[in-house]
N, CA, C and O atoms as a CHARMM CRD file, in Angstrom:
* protein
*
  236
    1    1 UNK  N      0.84900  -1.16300   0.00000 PROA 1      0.00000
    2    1 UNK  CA     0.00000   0.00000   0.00000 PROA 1      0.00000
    3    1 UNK  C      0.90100   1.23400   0.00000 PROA 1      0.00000
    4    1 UNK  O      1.80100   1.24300   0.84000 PROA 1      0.00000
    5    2 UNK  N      0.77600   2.34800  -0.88100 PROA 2      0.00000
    6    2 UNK  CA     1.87900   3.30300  -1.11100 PROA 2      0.00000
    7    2 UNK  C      0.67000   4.57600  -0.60800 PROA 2      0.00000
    8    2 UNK  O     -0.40500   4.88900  -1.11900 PROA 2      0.00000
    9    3 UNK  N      1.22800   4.98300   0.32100 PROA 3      0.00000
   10    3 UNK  CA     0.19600   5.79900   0.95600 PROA 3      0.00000
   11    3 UNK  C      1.36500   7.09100   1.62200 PROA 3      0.00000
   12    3 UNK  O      1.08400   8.01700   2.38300 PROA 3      0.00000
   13    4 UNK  N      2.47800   6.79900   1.12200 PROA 4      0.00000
   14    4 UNK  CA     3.18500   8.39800   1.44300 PROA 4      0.00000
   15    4 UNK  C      3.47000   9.35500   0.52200 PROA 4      0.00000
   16    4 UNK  O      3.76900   9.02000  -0.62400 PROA 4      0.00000
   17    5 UNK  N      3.40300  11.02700   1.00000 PROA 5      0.00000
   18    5 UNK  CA     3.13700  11.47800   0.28900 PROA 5      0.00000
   19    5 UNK  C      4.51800  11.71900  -0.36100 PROA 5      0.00000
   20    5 UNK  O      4.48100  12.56200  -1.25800 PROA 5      0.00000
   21    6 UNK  N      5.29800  11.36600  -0.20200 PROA 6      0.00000
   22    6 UNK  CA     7.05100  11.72800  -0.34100 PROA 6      0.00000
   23    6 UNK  C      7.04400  10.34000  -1.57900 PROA 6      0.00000
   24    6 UNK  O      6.68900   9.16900  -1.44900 PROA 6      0.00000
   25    7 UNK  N      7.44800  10.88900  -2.44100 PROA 7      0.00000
   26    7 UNK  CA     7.72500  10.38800  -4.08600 PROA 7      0.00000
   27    7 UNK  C      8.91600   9.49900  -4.40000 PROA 7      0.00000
   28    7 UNK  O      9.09200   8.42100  -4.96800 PROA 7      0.00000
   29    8 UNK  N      9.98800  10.82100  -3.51000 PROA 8      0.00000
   30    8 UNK  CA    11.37300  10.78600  -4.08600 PROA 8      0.00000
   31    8 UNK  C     12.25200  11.08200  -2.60900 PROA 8      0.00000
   32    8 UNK  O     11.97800  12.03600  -1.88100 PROA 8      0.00000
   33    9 UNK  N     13.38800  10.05700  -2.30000 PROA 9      0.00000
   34    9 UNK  CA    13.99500  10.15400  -1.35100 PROA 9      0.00000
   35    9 UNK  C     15.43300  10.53000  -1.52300 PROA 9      0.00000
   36    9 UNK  O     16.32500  10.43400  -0.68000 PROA 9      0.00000
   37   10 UNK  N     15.52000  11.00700  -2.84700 PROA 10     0.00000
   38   10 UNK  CA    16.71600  11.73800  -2.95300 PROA 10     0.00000
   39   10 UNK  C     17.25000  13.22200  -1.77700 PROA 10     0.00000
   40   10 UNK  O     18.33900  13.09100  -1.22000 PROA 10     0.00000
   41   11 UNK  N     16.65500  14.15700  -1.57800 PROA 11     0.00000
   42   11 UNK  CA    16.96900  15.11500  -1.15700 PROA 11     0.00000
   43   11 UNK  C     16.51700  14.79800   0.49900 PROA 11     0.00000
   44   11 UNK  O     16.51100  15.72100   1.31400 PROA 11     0.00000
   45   12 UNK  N     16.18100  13.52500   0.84800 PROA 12     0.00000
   46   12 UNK  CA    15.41800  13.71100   2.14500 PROA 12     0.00000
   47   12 UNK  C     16.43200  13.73800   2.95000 PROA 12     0.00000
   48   12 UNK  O     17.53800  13.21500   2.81500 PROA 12     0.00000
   49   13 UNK  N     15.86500  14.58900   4.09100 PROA 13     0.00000
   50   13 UNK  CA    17.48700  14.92300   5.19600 PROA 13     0.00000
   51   13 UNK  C     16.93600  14.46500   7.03400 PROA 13     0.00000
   52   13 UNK  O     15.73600  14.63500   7.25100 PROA 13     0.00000
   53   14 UNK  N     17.42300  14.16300   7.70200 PROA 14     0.00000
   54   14 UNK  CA    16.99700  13.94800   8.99500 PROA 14     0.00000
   55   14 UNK  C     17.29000  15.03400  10.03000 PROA 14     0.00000
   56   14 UNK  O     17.52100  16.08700   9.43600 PROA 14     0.00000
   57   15 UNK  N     17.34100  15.12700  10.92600 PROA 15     0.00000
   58   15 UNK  CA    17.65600  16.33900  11.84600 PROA 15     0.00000
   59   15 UNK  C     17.65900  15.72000  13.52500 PROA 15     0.00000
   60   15 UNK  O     16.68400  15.99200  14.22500 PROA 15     0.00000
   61   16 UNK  N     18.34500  15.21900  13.87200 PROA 16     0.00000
   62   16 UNK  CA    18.61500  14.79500  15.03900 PROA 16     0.00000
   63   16 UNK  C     19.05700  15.74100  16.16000 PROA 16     0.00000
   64   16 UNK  O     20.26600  15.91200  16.00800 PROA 16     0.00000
   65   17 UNK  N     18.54000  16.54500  17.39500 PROA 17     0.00000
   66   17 UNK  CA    18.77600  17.56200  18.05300 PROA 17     0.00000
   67   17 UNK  C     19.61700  17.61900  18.63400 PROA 17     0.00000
   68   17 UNK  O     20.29600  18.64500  18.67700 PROA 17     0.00000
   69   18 UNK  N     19.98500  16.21100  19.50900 PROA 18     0.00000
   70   18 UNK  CA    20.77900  15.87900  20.18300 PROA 18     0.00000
   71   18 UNK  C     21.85500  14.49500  19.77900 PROA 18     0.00000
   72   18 UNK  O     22.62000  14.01000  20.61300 PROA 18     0.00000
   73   19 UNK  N     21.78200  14.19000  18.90800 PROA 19     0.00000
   74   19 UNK  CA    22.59000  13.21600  18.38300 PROA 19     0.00000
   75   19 UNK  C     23.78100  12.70800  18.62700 PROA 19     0.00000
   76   19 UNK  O     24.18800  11.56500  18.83400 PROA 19     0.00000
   77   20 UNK  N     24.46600  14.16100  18.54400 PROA 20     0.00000
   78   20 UNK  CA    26.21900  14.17900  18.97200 PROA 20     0.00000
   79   20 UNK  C     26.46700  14.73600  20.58000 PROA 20     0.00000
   80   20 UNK  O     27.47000  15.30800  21.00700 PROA 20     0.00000
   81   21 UNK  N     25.34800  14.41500  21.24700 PROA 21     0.00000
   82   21 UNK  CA    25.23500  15.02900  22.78800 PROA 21     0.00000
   83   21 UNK  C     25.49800  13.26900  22.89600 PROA 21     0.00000
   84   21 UNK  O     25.01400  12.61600  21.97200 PROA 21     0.00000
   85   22 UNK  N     26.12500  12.63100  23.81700 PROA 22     0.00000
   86   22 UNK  CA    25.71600  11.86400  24.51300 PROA 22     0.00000
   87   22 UNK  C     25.16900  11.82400  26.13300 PROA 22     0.00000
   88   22 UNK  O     24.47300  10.94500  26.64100 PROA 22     0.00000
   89   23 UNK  N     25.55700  12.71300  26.59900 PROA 23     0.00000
   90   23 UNK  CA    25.40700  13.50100  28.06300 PROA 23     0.00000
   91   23 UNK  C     23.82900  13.78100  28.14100 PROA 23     0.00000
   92   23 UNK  O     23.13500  13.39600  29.08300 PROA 23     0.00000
   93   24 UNK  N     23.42900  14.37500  27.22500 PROA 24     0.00000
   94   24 UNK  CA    22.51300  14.91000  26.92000 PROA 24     0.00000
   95   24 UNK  C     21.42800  13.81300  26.75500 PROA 24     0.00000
   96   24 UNK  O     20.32300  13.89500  27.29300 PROA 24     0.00000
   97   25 UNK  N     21.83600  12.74700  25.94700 PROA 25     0.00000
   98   25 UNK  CA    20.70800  11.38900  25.61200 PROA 25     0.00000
   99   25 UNK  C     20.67200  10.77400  26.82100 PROA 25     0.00000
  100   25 UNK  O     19.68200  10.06100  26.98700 PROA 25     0.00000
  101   26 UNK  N     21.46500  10.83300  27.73500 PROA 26     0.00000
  102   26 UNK  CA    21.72900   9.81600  28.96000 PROA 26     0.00000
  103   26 UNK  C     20.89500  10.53700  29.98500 PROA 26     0.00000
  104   26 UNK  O     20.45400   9.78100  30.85000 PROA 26     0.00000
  105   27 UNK  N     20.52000  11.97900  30.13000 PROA 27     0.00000
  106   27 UNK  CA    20.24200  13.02200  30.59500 PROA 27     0.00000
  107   27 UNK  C     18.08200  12.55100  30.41500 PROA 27     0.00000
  108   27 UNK  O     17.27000  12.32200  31.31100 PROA 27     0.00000
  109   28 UNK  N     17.95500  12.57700  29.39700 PROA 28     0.00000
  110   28 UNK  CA    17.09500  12.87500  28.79700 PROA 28     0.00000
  111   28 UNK  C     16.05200  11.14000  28.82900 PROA 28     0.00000
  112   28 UNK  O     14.83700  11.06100  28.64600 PROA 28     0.00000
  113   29 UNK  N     17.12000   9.82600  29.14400 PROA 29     0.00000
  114   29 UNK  CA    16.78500   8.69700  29.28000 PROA 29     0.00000
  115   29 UNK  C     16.36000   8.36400  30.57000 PROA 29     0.00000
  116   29 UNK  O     15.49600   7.56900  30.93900 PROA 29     0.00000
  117   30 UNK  N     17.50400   9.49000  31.52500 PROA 30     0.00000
  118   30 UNK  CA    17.17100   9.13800  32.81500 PROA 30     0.00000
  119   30 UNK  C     16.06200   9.58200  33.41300 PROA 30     0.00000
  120   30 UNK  O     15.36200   9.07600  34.29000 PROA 30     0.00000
  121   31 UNK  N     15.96300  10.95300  32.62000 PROA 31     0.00000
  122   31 UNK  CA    14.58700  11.69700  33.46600 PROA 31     0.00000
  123   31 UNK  C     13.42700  10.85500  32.75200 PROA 31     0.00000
  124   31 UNK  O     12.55200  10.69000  33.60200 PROA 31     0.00000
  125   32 UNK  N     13.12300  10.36200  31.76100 PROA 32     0.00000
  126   32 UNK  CA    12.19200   9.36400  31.78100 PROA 32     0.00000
  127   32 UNK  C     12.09900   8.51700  32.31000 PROA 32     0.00000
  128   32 UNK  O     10.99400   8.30600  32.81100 PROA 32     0.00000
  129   33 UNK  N     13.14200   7.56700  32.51200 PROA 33     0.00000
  130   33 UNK  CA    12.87200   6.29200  33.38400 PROA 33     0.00000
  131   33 UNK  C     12.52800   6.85000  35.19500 PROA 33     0.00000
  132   33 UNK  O     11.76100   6.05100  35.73300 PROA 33     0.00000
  133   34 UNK  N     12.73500   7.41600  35.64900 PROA 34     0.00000
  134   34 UNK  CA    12.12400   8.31500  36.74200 PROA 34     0.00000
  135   34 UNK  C     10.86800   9.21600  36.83200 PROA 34     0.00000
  136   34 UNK  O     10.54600   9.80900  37.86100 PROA 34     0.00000
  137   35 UNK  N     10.13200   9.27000  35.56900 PROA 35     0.00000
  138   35 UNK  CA     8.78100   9.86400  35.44100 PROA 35     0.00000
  139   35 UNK  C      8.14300   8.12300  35.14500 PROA 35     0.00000
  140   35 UNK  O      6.95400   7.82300  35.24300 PROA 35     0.00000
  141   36 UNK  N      8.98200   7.39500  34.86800 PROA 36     0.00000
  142   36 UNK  CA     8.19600   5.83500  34.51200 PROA 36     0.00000
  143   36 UNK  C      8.04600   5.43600  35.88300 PROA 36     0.00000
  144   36 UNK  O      6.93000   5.18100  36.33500 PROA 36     0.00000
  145   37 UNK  N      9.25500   5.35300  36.68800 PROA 37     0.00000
  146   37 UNK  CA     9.09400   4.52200  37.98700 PROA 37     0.00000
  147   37 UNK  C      8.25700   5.34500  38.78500 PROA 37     0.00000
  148   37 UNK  O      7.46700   4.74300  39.51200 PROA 37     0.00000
  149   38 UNK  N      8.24900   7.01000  38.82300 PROA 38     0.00000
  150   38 UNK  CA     7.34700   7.34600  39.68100 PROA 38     0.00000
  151   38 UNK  C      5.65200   7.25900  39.61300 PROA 38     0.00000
  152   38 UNK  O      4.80300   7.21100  40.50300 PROA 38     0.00000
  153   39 UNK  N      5.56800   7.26300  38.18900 PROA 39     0.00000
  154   39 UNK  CA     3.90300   6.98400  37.69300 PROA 39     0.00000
  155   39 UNK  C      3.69500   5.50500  38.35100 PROA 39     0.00000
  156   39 UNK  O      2.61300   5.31200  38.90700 PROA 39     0.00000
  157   40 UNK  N      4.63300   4.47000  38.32900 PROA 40     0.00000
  158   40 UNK  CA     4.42300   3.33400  39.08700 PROA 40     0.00000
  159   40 UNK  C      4.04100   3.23900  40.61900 PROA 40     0.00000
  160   40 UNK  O      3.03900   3.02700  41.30100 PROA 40     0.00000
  161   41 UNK  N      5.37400   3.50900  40.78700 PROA 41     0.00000
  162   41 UNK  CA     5.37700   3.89600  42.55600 PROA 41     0.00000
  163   41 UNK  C      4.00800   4.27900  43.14500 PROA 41     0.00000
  164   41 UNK  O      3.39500   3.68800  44.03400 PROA 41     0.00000
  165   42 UNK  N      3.52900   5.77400  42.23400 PROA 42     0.00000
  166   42 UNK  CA     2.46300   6.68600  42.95300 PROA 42     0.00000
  167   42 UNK  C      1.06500   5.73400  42.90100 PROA 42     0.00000
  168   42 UNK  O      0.08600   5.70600  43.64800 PROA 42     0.00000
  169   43 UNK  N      1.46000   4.85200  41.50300 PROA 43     0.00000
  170   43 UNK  CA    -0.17900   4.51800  41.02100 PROA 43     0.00000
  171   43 UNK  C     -0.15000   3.52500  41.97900 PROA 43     0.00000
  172   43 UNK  O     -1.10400   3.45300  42.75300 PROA 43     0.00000
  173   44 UNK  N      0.74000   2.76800  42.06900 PROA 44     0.00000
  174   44 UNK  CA     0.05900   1.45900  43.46400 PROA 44     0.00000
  175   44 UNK  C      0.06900   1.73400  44.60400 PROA 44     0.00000
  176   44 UNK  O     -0.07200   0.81000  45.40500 PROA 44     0.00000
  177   45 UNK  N      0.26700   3.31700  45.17000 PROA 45     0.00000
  178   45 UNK  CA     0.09500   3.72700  46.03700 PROA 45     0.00000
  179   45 UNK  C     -1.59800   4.02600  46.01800 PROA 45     0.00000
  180   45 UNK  O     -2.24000   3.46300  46.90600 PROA 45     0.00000
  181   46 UNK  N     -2.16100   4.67400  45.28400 PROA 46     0.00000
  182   46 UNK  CA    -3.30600   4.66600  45.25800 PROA 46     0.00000
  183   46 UNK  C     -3.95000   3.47800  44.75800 PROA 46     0.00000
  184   46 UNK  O     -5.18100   3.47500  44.77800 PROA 46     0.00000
  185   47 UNK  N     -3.30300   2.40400  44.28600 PROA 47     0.00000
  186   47 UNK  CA    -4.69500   1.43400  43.90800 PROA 47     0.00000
  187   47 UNK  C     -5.00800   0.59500  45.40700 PROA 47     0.00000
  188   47 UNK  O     -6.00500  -0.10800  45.57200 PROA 47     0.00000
  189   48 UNK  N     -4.06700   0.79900  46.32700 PROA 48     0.00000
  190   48 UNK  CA    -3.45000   0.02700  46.81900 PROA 48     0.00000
  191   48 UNK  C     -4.65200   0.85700  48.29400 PROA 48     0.00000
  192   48 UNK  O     -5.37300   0.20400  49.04800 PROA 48     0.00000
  193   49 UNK  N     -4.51100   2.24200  48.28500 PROA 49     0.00000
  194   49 UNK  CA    -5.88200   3.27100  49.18200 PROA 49     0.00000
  195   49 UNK  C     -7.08300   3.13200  48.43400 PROA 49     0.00000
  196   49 UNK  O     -8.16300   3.58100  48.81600 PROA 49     0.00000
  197   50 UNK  N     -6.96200   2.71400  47.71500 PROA 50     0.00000
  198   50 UNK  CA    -8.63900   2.41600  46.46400 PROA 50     0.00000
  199   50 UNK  C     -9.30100   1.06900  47.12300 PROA 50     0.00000
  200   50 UNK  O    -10.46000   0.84000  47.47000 PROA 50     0.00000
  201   51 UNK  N     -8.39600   0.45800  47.15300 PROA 51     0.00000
  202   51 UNK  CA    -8.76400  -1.35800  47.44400 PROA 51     0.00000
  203   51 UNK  C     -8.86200  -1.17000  49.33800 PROA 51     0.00000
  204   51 UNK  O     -9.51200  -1.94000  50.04400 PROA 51     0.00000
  205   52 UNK  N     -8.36000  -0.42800  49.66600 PROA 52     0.00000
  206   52 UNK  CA    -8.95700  -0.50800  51.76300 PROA 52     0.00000
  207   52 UNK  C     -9.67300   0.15800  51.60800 PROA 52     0.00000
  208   52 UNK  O    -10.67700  -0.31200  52.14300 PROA 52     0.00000
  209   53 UNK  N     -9.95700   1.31500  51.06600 PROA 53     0.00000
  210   53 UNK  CA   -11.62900   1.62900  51.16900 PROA 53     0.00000
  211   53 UNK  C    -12.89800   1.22800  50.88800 PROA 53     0.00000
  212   53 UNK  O    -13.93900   1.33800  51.53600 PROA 53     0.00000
  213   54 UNK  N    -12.50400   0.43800  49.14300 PROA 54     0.00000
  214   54 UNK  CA   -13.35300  -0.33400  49.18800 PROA 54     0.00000
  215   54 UNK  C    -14.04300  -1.49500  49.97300 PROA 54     0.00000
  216   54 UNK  O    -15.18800  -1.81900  50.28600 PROA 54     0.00000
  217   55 UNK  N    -12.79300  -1.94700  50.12900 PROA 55     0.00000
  218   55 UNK  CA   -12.78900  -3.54700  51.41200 PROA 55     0.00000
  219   55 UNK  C    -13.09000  -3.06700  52.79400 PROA 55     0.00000
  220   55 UNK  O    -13.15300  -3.90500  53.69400 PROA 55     0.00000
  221   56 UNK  N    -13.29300  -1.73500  53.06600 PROA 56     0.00000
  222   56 UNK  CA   -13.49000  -1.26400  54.41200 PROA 56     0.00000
  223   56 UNK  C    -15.33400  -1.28400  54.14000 PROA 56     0.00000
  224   56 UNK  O    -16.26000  -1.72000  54.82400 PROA 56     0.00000
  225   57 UNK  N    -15.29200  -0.81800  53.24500 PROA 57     0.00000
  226   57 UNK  CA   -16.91100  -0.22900  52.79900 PROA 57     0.00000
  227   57 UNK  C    -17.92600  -1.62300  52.74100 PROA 57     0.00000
  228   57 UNK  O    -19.02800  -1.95100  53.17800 PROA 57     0.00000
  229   58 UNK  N    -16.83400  -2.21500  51.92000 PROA 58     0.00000
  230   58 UNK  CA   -17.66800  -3.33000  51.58300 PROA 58     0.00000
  231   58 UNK  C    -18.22300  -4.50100  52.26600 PROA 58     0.00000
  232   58 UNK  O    -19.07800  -5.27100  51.82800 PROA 58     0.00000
  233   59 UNK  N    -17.32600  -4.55000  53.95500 PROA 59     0.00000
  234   59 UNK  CA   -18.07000  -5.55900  54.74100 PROA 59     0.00000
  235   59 UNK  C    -18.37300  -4.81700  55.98900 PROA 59     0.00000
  236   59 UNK  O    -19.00000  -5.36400  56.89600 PROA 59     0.00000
């Protein structure tokens, strides 16, 4: 299925911001994996106050 609108890949160019940073990629890997573990951390903190209230409520 040819569904792009780009014809011809002669002139096509990429643009990488940080490419030749490595400091910068390592920088940029870490603060994600620390917005990953904390969305974890926080969320089973609350599923975790979700489930004793319910189980408090419920008997």
């Amino acid at each position: 299925m040819l569904t792009s609108p780009i014809s011809k890949w002669d002139d096509a160019a990429a643009y990488f911001t940080f490419a030749d940073n490595p400091t910068m990629i390592m920088g940029i890997l870490a603060l994600s994996a620390v917005v990953v573990a904390a969305s974890i951390i926080f969320g089973s903190f609350h599923e975790k106050e979700c489930y004793m209230k319910v189980t408090k409520n419920g008997h």
